[in-house]
C-alpha positions as CSV (number, residue, x, y, z in Angstrom):
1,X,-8.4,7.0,-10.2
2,X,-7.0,5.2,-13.2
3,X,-3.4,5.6,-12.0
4,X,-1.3,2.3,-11.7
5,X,1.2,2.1,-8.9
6,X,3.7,-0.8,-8.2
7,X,5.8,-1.6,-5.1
8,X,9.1,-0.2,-4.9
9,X,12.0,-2.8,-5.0
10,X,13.6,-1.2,-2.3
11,X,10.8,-2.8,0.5
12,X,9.7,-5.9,1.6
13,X,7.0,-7.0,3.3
14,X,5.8,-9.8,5.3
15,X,2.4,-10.8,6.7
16,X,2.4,-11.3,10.4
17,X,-1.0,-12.9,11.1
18,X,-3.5,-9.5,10.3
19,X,-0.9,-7.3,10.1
20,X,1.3,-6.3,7.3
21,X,5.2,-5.0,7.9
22,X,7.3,-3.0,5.4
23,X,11.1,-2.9,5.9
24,X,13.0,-0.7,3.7
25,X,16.5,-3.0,2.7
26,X,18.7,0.7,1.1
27,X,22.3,0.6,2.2
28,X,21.9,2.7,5.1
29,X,21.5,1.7,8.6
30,X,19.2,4.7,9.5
31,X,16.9,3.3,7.1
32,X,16.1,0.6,9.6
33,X,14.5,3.2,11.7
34,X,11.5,3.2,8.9
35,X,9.8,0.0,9.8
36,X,5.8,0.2,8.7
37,X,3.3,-2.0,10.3
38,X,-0.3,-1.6,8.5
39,X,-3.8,-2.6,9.4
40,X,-5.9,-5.5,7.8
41,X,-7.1,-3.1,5.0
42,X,-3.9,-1.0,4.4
43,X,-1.9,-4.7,4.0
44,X,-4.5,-5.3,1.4
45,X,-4.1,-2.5,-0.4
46,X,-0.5,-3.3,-0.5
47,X,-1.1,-6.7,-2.1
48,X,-2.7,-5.3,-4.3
49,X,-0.5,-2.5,-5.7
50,X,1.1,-5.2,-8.7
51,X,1.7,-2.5,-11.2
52,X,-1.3,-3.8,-13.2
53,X,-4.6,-3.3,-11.4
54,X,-5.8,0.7,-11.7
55,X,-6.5,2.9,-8.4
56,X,-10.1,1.7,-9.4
57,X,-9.7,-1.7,-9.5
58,X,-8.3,-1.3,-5.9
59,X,-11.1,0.4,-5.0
60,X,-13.9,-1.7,-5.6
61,X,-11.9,-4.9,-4.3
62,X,-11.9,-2.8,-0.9
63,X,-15.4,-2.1,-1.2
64,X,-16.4,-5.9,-1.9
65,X,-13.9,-7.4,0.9
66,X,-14.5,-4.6,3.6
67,X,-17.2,-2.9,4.9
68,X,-16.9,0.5,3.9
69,X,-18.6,2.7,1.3
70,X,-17.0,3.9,-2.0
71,X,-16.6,7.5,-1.1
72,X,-14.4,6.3,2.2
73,X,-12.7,3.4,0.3
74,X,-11.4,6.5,-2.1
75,X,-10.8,8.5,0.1
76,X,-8.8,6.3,2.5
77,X,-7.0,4.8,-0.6
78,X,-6.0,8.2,-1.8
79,X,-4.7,9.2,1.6
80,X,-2.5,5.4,1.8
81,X,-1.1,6.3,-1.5
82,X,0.4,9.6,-1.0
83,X,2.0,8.4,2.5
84,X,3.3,5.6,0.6
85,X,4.8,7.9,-2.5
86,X,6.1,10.4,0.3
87,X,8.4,7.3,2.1
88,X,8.9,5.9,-1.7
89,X,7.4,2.5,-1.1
90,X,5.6,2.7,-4.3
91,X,5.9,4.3,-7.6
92,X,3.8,5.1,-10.5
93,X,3.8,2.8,-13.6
């Protein structure tokens, strides 16, 4: 899990009291259609994809801020990160 991601430039996000929203801003308008809203713990995970901190790092911050236990923090981080990578809102560093 030592893999470092980073938000792609192409979204933005904004915190909307516990809820997190991506918007894609490409060129198209079709694009609008992609809106993402995420749960408490998926917006978190989002903050915390800077490019710097490992998969690891994100890990255990989940595991100290959430209840939930390292095997489903992983597991539920993994499973965030490849939805993310398939709609190219993040990218590896």
């Amino acid at each position: 899990m030592e893999k470092i991601y980073a938000k792609a430039e192409e979204i933005v996000s904004r915190k909307i009291a516990d809820e997190m929203i991506l918007v894609p801003i490409r060129q198209r308008i079709g694009d609008l259609q992609n809106i993402y809203t995420l749960n408490e713990v998926a917006g978190r995970i989002w903050e915390l994809l800077d490019g710097h901190r490992t998969l690891t790092r994100i890990r255990d911050n989940i595991i100290s801020e959430f209840e939930i236990s390292s095997e489903q923090a992983e597991k539920d981080l993994e499973e965030f990160l490849e939805k993310l990578k398939n709609s190219g809102a993040v990218r590896e560093v």
